[in-house]
MARLUM-543658 format. One record per residue (C-alpha): x, y, z; residue in one letter. Coordinates in steps of 0.02 Angstrom, whole numbers, plus 50000, padded with zeros to 5 digits. Layout:
// MARLUM-543658
XYZA...
This chain:
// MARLUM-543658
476935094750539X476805112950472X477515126050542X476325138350623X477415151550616X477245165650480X478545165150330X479785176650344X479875191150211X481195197950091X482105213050162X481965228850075X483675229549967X483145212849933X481745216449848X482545230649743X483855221449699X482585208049624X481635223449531X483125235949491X482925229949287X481125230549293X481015248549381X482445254549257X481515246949103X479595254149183X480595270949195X481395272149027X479655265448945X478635278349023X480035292448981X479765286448800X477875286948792X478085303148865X479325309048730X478385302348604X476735310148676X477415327448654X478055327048511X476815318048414X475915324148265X474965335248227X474965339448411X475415335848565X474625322948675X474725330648839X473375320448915X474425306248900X476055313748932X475325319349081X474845300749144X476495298049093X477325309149196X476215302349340X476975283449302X478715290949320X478275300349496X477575285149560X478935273149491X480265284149601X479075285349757X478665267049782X480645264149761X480615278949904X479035265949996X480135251249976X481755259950044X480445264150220X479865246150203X478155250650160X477775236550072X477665228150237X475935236050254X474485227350196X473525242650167X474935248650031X475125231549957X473175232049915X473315253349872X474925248049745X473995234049681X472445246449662X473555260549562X474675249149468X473115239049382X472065254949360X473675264849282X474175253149169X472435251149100X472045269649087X473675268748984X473155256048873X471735266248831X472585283848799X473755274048692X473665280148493X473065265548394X474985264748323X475715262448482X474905249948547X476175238548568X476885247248713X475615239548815X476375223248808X477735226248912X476915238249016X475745223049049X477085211649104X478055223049207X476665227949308X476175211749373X477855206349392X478395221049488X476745218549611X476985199249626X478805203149666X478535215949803X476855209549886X475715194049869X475055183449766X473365190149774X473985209149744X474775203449592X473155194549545X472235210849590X473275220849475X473165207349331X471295205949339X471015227749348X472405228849177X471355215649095X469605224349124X470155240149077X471265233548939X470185222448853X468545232948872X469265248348792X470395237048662X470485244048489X471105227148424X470165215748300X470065197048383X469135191548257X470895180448181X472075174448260X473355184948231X472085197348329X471955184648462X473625181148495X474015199348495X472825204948634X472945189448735X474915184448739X475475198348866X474055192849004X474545174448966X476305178748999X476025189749166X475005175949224X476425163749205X477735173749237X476535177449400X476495159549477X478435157449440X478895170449547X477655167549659X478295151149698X479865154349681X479655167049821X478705155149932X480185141849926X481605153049937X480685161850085X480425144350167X481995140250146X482585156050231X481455152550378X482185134150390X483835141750385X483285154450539X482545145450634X483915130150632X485035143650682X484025150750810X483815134150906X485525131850860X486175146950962X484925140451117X485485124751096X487285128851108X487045138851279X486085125151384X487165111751471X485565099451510X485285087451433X483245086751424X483135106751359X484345100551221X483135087551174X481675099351168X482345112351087X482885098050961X480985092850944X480215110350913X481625109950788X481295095650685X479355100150703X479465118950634X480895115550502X480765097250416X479205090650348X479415072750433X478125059050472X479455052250593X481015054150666X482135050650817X483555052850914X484615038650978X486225031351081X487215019151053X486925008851238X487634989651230X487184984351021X485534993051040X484965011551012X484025018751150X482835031151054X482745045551176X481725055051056X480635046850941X479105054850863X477985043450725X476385051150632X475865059950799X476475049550933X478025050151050X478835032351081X480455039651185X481335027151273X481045013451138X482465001251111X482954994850963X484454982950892X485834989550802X486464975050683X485784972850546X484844990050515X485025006450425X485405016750576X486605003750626X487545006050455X487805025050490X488305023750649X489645009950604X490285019050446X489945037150521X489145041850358X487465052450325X486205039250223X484835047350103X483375036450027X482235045749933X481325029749883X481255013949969X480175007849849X481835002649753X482894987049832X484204993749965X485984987649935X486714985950081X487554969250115X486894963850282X485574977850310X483934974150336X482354987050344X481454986750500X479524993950564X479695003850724X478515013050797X476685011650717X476774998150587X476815010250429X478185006450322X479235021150283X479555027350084X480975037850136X482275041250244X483745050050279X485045047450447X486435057650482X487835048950618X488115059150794X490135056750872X490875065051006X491865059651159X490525056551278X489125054751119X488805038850991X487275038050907X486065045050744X484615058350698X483285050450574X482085057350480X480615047550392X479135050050275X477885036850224X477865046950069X479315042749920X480645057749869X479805067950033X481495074850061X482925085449958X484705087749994X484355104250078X483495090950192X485025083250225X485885097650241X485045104250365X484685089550462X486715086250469X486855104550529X485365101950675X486515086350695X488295094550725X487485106550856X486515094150948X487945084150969X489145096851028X487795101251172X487515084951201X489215081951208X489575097151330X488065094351421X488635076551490X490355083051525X489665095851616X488485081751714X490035071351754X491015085751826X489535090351929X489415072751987X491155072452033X490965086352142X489605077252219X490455060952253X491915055552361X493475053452288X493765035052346X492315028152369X491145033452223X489835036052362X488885054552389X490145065852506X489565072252668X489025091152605X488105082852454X487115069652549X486505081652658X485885093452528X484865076952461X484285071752631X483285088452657X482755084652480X482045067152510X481175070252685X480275085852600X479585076152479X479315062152605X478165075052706X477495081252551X476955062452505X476475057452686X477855042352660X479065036952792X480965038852758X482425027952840X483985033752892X485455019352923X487195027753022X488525013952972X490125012853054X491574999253018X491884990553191X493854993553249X494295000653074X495985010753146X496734996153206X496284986653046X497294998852960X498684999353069X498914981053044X498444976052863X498894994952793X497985007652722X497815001952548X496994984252621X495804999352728X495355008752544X494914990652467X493714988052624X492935004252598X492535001552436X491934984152449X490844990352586X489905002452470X489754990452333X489034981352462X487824994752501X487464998452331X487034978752298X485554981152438X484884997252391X483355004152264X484065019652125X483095029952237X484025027152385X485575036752426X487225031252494X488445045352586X490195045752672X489875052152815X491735055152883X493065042252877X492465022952905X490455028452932X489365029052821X487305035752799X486085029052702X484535035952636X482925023952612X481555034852555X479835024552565X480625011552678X480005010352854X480965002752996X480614986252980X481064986852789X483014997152849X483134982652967X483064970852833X484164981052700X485244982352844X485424965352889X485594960852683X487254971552706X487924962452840X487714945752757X488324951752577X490214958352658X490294940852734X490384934952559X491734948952512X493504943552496X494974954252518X496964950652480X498414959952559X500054962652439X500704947852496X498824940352400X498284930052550X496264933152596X496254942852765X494594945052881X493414956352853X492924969252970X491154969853048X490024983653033X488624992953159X487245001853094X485975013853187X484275014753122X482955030153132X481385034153046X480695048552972X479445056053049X478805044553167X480385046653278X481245062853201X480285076453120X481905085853032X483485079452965X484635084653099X483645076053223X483505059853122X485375061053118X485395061453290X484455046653341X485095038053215X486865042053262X486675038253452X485885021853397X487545016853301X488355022353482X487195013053549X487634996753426X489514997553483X489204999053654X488264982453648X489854973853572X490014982953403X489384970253237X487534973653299X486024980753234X484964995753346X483444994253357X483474977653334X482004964853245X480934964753390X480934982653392X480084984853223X478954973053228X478064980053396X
């Protein structure tokens, strides 16, 4: 799971202050072979001073390049590799035969300079255009080994020196690019308030940052995890389930501590923890968790490798950073959900208010017509409910109501809907359900508040009230909402006229 995305580079006061010694160093070296050029005996050098004087002009303008971020280029990075190698060889060739040891460190500042402010490959460039030059036009006698060593110890040293800072480039860069883009999704996570976003912009997280083979995100939900997120060697298994006791995710969450295994290869020492296979059945060689906790949020973010010591504490640190964030949005996001649902819900009853239910009404008969599926619409009304109040009180009335939507509730799908329509009636929504199946949801709700028992304050069971219901049917008898309200409505009418406790249409009805 590499990240596609280019790594980012060094900025340029970066850069000079990683080659400030070096560029000092170049400078006063080239001053000094210039210095020594004209005034050497028994006559000047200008030839060489001259090249030396050309090293010092272009020390100061690729300082002046890096300043204008040049170096970004890859047309200068080649050019500078180009001039550096051919420079520094042409040098190595106008040196006197008793100076030669200047070279040396010529050698080694040159390709650390390049391999410091461009590529790899520049650097390799440069190296490989100094050692042509350098060696082909070499004065020295490699015939012993005090020859040997002499000629070849700089260009074994630049070559090491090389890959060090190569890769030391490469990881602090990647590391940089970790850091940026945790913070990035960091920032977007922060601003959303839902709940699936968060969780996405979580995923492309994990995938662009942290070299994982697996690695979820779950809630505590009775003893068990729900893994809402859960990615294993190139599969998603979201909405897995998976107990608590007994396992290393369940240890973080019930000691709220971040858990790092490099190797699992060595015996884990946790009394009463056992390691478990989820997912594919690979076993994992390391693994690190990092406990989520927050108000409205319990649970843990894993990552897994099926390779031992895949992961460093920078791995943990950042995964316990993604961590903090994700649950703060998560956090915000569901108390954001609840006060939305609040809005939507009446105060007493826990049922859909009138303004709400009619929002999802239009909803569900659009995508009924879109769907070609009928939709049933029940009008509910508690028979003689004012006079039930005046005599058992208004608190016995509020425990009625409420038993009556449990009630509801008990007979109804998740996709159905349940509103308060305006004091004792009630609408409900049966998307899918044609008449004949409202007639028998209907009648289920009738039967289950026969079973209901109710207590006034002095805790002796009173009656229960009976209930009419109207039914209509989208869009065999009502093509929009306000119209199925309508027929549905003077069906209820319809219902009390006939003696109030009744079903209209009734069973015959439905099944002509």
């Amino acid at each position: 799971m590499k990240s596609t995305k280019s790594i980012v580079s060094f900025a340029p006061h970066e850069v000079r202050r990683f080659i400030s010694p070096l560029t000092i160093a170049s400078t006063a070296l080239m001053a000094g072979i210039v210095a020594d050029a004209l005034t050497a005996p028994p006559a000047p050098n200008f030839l060489l001073a001259f090249f030396g004087g050309l090293g010092i002009a272009y020390i100061a303008l690729a300082h002046y390049l890096l300043v204008r971020s040049a170096f970004q280029s890859a047309t200068y990075k080649l050019l500078n590799a180009l001039l550096t190698g051919i420079g520094i060889g042409v040098f190595s060739f106008l040196l006197p035969a008793n100076r030669t040891e200047i070279i040396q460190p010529l050698i080694v500042f040159g390709v650390v300079i390049v391999a410091t402010t461009t590529d790899r490959w520049s650097a390799y460039i440069t190296f490989l255009l100094i050692g042509f030059i350098s060696l082909s036009t070499s004065r020295l006698q490699v015939h012993t080994l005090e020859g040997a060593l002499e000629m070849f110890t700089p260009y074994l040293i630049s070559l090491i020196v090389l890959e060090v800072i190569t890769r030391l480039k490469q990881t602090t860069q990647q590391h940089i690019h970790r850091l940026e883009t945790i913070n990035n999704i960091s920032h977007q996570i922060m601003q959303t308030l839902d709940k699936g976003k968060t969780l996405s912009l979580l995923n492309t997280a994990l995938q662009d940052t942290l070299h994982a083979d697996t690695y979820f995100l779950g809630f505590v939900e009775n003893d068990q995890l729900n893994l809402e997120l859960f990615y294993d060697d190139g599969e998603y298994f979201n909405g897995t389930r998976v107990p608590l006791a007994g396992t290393l995710s369940g240890w973080v969450i019930k000691n709220q501590k971040e858990l790092f295994l490099p190797d699992l290869r060595e015996d884990v020492t946790m009394e009463g923890v056992n390691l478990q296979i989820i997912g594919k059945k690979k076993t994992s060689l390391s693994w690190i968790g990092v406990p989520l906790s927050a108000e409205n949020v319990t649970g843990i973010l894993v990552l897994a490798s099926y390779t031992a010591n895949a992961f460093d504490h920078a791995d943990l640190e950042l995964l316990t950073s993604l961590g903090q964030h994700v649950t703060l949005a998560l956090d915000n996001a569901l108390r954001h959900a609840q006060v939305e649902e609040q809005v939507r819900l009446d105060s007493l009853t826990g049922v859909y208010n009138h303004g709400y239910f009619l929002k999802l009404l239009g909803e569900q008969t659009e995508q009924a017509a879109q769907s070609h599926t009928p939709l049933s619409l029940i009008m509910l009304d508690i028979d003689y409910f004012k006079q039930y109040n005046d005599t058992y009180g208004h608190l016995v009335g509020d425990r009625i109501l409420t038993s009556l939507c449990n009630a509801i509730r008990h007979n109804i799908k998740q996709t159905d809907a349940v509103g308060r329509w305006g004091g004792e009636e009630f609408a409900i929504s049966l998307p899918g359900a044609n008449g004949r199946q409202a007639y028998q949801i209907a009648m289920r709700i009738v039967e289950t508040m026969r079973t209901v028992r109710v207590e006034d304050r002095d805790h002796q069971t009173i009656p229960i009230p009976t209930v009419s219901q109207g039914i209509a049917v989208y869009p065999d008898e009502a093509d929009e909402i306000y119209r199925l309200i309508d027929v549905a409505d003077q069906r209820l009418y319809v219902a009390k006229e006939r003696g109030r406790n009744q079903i209209e249409p009734g069973a015959d009805f439905w099944v002509e």
